[in-house]
C-alpha positions as CSV (number, residue, x, y, z in Angstrom):
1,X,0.0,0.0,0.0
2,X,1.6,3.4,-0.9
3,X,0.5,6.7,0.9
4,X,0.1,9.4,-1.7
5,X,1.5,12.9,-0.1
6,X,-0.2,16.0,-1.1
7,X,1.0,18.7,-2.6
8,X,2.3,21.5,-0.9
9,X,0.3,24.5,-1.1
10,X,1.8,28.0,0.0
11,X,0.0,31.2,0.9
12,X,-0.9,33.4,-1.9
13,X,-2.3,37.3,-2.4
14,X,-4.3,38.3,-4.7
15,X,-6.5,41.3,-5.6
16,X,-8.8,42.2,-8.4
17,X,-8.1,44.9,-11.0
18,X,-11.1,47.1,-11.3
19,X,-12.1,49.7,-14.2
20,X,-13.8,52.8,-13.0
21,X,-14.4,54.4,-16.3
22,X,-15.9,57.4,-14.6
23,X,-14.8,57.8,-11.5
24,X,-17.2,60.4,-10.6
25,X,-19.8,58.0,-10.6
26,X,-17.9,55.0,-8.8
27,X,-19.0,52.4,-11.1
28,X,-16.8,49.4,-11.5
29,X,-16.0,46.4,-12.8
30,X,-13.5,43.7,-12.9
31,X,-11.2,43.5,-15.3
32,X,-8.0,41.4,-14.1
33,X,-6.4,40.0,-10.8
34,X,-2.8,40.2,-9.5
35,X,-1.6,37.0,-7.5
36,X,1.4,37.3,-5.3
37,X,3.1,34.0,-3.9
38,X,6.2,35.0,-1.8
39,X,7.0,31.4,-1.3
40,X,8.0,31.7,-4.8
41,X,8.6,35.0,-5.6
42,X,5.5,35.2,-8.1
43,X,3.7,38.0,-8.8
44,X,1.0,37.8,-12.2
45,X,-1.3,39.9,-13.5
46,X,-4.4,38.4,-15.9
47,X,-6.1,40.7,-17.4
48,X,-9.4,40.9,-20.3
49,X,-11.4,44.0,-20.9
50,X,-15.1,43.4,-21.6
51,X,-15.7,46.5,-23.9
52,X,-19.5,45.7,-23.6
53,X,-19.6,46.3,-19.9
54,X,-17.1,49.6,-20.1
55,X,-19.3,51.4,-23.1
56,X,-22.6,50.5,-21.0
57,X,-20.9,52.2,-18.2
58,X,-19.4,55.2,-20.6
59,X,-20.4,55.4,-23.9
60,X,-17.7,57.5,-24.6
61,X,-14.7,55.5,-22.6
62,X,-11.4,55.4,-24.5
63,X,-11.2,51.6,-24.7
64,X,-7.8,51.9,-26.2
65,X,-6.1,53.6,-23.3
66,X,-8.1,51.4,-20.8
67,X,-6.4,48.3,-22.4
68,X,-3.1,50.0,-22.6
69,X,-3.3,50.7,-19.1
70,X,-4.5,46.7,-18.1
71,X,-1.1,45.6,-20.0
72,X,0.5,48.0,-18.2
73,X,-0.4,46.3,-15.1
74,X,0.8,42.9,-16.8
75,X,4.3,44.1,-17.4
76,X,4.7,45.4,-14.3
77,X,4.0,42.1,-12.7
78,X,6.2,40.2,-15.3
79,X,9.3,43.0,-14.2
80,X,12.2,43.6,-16.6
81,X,12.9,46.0,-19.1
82,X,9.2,46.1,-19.8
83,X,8.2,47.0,-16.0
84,X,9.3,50.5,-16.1
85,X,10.6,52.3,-12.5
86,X,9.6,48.8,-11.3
87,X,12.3,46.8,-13.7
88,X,14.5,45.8,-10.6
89,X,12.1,45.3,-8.0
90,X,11.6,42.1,-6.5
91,X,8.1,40.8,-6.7
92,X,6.3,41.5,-3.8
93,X,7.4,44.7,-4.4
94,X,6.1,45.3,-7.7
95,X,2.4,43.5,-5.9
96,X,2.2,46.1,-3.2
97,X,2.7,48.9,-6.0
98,X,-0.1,48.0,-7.8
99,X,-2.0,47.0,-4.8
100,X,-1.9,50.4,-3.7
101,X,-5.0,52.5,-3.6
102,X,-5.9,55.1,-6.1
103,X,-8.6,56.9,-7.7
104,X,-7.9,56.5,-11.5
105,X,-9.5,54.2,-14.1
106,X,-7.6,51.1,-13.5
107,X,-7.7,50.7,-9.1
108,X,-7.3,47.7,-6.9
109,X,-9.9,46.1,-5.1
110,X,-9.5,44.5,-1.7
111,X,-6.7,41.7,-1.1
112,X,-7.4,38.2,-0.3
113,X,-5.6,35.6,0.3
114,X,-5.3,31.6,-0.4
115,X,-3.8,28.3,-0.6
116,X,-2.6,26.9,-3.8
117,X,-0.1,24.6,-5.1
118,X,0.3,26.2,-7.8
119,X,0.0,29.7,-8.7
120,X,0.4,30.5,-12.0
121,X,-2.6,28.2,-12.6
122,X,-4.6,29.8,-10.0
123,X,-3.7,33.6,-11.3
124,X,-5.6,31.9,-14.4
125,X,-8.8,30.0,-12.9
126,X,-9.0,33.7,-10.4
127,X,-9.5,35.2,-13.9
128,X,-11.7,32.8,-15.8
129,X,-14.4,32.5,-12.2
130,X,-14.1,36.5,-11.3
131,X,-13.6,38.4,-14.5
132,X,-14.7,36.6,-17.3
């Protein structure tokens, strides 16, 4: 009889990416999640813009700059040359930076936190059950 060991599961952070098109108004949706796993130094941003929620919200929303924005976010998380100020930072870093609360279009929600085994496949599912 063999005893099958589970996998080990570390902590992970995550926090959805919201778009306020007019923030006047404070209406919101998701539009991505960052996951942070310091156990190993991950940090992941999923993003997908659903233009039909943004132009029932603003009509007149600049689509374009709300997506260039989102990948923005992405290439922040992924670090290097593409990450900006942020190139060198280490990951949890580069979390708590876009974590940070602001009043723009693109703005953090709440953080969370989980279990997972593996987190570049949860970053994905977090997407596909809260954004999509």
């Amino acid at each position: 009889m063999t005893e099958q060991t589970a996998p080990v599961r570390d902590v992970f952070e995550y926090a959805l990416v919201r778009v306020v098109p007019r923030v006047e108004r404070g209406e919101q949706f998701n539009a991505g999640v960052v996951l942070y796993c310091r156990a190993k130094s991950y940090v992941a941003a999923r993003t997908h813009l659903d233009e039909a929620k943004l132009f029932a919200l603003d009509p007149a929303a600049d689509a374009a700059g709300i997506r260039a924005a989102l990948g923005a976010v992405e290439r922040i998380c992924a670090g290097g040359e593409g990450a900006g100020q942020a190139e060198g930072d280490d990951a949890g870093r580069r979390f708590r930076w876009l974590i940070a609360p602001r009043s723009t279009v693109i703005q953090p929600g709440p953080v969370h936190t989980g279990l997972t085994a593996d987190p570049e496949a949860e970053v994905n599912r977090l997407l596909d059950l809260l954004v999509k």
